[in-house]
N, C-alpha and C positions, 0 to 999 in steps of 0.2 A: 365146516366151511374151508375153502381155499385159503390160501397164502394170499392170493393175488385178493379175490374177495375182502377176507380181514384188511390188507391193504391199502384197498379203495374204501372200505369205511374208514379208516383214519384218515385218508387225504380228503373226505367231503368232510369232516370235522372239522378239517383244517383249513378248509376253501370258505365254510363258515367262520371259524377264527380272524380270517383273514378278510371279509367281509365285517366284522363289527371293528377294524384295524386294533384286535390284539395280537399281534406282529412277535410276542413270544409264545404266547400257547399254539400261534398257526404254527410258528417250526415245532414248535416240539412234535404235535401230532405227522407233519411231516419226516420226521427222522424218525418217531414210532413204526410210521406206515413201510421206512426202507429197511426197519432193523428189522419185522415182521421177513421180508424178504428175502432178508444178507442170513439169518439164521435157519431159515429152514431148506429144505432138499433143493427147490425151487431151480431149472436152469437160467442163471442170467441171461442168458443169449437165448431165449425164446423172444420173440416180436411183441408179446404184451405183457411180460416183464420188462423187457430190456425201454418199454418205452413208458411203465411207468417209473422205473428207477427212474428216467430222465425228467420226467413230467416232475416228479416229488425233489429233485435238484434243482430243477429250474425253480419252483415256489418257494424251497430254501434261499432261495439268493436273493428272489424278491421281497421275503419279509426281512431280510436280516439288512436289504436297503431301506426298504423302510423304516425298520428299528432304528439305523445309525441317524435317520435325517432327526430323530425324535429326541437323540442322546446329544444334550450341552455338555458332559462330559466326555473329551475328546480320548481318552483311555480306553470308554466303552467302545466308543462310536469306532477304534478302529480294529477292535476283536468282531466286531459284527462287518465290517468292510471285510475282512480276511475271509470271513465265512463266503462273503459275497464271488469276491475272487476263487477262493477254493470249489467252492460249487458249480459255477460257469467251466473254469476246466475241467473240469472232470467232464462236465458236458458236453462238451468239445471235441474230447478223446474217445465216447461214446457212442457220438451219432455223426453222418454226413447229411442229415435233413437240413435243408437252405431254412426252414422257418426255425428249428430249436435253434441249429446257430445262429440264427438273427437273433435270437431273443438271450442266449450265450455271450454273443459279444456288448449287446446292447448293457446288460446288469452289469458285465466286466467293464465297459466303458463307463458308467455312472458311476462304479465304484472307483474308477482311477480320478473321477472328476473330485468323488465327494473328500477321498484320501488329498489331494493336492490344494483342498481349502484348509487342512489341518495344520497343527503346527508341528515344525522339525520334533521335535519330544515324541511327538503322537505318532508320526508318521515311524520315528527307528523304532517304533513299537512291533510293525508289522512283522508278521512272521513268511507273509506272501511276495513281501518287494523287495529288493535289494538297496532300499535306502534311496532310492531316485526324490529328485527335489521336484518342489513344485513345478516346475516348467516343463520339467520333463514327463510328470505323472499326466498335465493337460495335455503333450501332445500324446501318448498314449491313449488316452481318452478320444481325441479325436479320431485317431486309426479305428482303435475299435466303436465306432459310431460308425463310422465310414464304411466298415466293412460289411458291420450289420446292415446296411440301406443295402449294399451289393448282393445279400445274403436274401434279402427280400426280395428284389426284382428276380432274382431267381425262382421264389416262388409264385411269380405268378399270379400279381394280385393283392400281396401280403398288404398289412395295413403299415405306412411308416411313420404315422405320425405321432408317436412313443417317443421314436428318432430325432425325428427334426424338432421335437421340443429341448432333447438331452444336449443336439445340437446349439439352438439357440440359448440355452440357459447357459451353457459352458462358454458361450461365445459372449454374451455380457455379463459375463461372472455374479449370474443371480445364486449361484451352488457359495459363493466364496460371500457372498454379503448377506447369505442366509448363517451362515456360518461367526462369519462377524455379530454378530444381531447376537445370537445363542452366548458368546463367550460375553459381550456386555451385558445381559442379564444373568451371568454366575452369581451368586455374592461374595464380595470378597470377605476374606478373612484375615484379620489383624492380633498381631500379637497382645498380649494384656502390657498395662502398663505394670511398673517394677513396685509401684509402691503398693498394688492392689492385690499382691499372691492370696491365693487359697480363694478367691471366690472363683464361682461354676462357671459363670460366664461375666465377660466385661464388654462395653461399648466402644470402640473408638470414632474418631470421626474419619470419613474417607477423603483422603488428600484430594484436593482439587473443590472448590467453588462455595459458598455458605449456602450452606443450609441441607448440606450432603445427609446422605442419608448413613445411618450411625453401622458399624460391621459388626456382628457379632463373635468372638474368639470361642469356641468350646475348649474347654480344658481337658487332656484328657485324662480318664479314669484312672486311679490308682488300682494296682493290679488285687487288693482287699474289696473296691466294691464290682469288680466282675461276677460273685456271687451274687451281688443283690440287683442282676440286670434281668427286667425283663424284655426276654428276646422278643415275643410278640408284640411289645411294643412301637420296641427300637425296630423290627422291620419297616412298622406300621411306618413311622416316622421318618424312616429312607425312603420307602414305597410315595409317600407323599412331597417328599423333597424331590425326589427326582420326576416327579409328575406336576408339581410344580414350573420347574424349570424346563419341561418339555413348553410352557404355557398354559396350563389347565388352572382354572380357576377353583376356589374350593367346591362351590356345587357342580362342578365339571367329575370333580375327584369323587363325592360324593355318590353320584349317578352312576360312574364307572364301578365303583367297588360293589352296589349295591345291585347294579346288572348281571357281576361276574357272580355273587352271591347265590340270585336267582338259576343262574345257570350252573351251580355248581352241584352235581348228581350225587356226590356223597353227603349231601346235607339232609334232614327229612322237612319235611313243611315247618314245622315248629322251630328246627336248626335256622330257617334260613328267615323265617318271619321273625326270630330273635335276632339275629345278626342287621337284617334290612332296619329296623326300628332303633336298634344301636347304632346305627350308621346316620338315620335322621335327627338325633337326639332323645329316643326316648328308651334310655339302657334299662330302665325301671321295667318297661316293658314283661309281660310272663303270657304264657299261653293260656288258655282254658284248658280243665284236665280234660284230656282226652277220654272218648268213652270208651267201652271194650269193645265196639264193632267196630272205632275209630283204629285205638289199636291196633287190632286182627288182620283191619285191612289193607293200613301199612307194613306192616311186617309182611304182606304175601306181597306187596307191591315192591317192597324192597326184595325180596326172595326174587321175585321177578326178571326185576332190573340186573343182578346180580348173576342171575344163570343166563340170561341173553345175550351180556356183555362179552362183547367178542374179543377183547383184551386178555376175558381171565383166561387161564388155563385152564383145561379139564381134571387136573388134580385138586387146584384152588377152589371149583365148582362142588366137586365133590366130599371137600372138608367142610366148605359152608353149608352144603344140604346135610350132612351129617351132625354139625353142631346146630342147624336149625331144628334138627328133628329130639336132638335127647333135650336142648332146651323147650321146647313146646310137645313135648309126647304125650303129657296128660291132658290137654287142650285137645292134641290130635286123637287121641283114644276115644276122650269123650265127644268129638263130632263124630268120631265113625261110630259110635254106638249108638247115640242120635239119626242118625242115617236110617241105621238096621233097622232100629224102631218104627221108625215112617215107614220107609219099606214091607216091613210088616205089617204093620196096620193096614198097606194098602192092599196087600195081600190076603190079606183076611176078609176085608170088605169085597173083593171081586169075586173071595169064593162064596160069601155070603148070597152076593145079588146071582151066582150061578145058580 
């Protein structure tokens, strides 16, 4: 298969990613699909490379707006702004198409909107701005709105109403009170009091009103129980705090993990029916033993999967049919002398009736 082919299968993977709004596995398959391109012969300046490089930039910058609107931590939110910025110019420099530039300046405009609701901390984060303050980052924001709409009637039709929403939200600052909203729902964190050292975690009450709700401090790990951490946990437990604090409810979390589950190609049916039932509560959960046609049949299904993926390499292809063959060679012997037998027999039988 082509460069350009392999390509386009990662950015329809990624168009699906990006339709169920998971906004990190859509980039990755994205930036799979351009390093597919940036590494091989390929001329960038042919017409249907050089416009999907573009096409795969432009959907970089839209998931990684999307991403930022989902991140209450303003640390994250403005390394995925960056990305956003970074991706639009380049696209910029690429193309003179009135529509990619509209859609160019428009993500670069929502990204100086969503950067300008951040706070000073967040913002001298960036590695794409020069430290501009809020005011200045909205009027930047409007130029590039502004341009994008010019960028449009250029084409002839375009659709602007993308625009004149990014417009209207900047203009009653729904971007800065969406924003506000996110940082009151953080929890805060309070130090422990002096008299309670050595316990894991302690309560305090959070200043302001009775009946506040109590903060919890985590203490942290002495550098003797970082051997007894486990990682898969402690992801589990960030993965859910910060899917939390996007707004997801636990059976929100649930349904999410237990969809990504389903859809995850390295698992086999029993992987992923144990994992889905742990996820519902029932870890006890075990499969029925599988039978040997059950078996037989997954392993050539996985063999399958495996050499059609357009990902691997044909060296990678070639080590797994090798190690599939000396692990099943006595399996394989004995279907093909099973075979021969049939064969024969039927052969015998036709010379018979001859």
């Amino acid at each position: 298969r082509s460069a350009v082919a392999i390509a386009e299968s990662y950015k329809a993977e990624g168009n699906e990613k990006f339709k169920e709004q998971l906004w990190s596995e859509a980039i990755d398959c994205y930036n799979e699909a351009l390093e597919v391109l940036e590494r091989t012969s390929v001329d960038m300046e042919m017409p249907s490379v050089k416009n999907m490089s573009i096409s795969l930039k432009l959907n970089i910058a839209a998931g990684a707006l999307k991403q930022s609107q989902g991140m209450a931590r303003e640390r994250e939110a403005i390394s995925a702004l960056d990305k956003v910025i970074r991706n639009s110019n380049a696209v910029m420099s690429l193309t003179a198409d009135p529509t990619q530039r509209a859609k160019a300046f428009l993500r670069r405009g929502q990204a100086y909107a969503e950067i300008s609701a951040l706070e000073d901390e967040a913002r001298d984060r960036s590695t794409q701005l020069m430290h501009h303050d809020s005011s200045r980052l909205e009027d930047l924001a409007k130029e590039d709105l502004h341009t994008a709409l010019q960028f449009v009637a250029e084409s002839c039709g375009g659709d602007s109403s993308l625009i004149d929403s990014a417009l209207k939200d900047l203009e009653n600052g729904t971007v800065k009170q969406r924003r506000q909203r996110m940082r009151s729902n953080l929890k805060p964190r309070t130090k422990p009091n002096s008299g309670s050292a050595g316990a894991n975690a302690q309560s305090d009450p959070v200043p302001g009103g009775d009946g506040a709700k109590a903060a919890t401090f985590i203490k942290p790990r002495e550098f003797n129980e970082w051997d007894k951490l486990d990682l898969d946990s402690e992801l589990d437990r960030l993965d859910n705090e910060s899917l939390k604090e996007q707004g997801l409810s636990e059976q929100e979390i649930t349904n999410k993990k237990i969809l990504e589950t389903v859809q995850d190609e390295t698992l086999d049916e029993d992987e992923k029916m144990k994992a889905c039932m742990s996820l519902a509560g029932h870890s006890d959960w075990k499969p029925a033993p599988p039978s040997d046609e059950d078996k037989a049949r997954r392993e050539q299904e996985h063999l399958m999967r495996f050499m059609q993926d357009p990902r691997r390499k044909p060296d990678e292809k070639m080590s797994f049919l090798g190690k599939f063959y000396a692990d099943n060679k006595d399996a394989i012997a004995e279907n093909k002398e099973s075979v021969e037998k049939t064969e024969s027999g039927e052969n015998e039988g036709d010379e018979n009736e001859g």
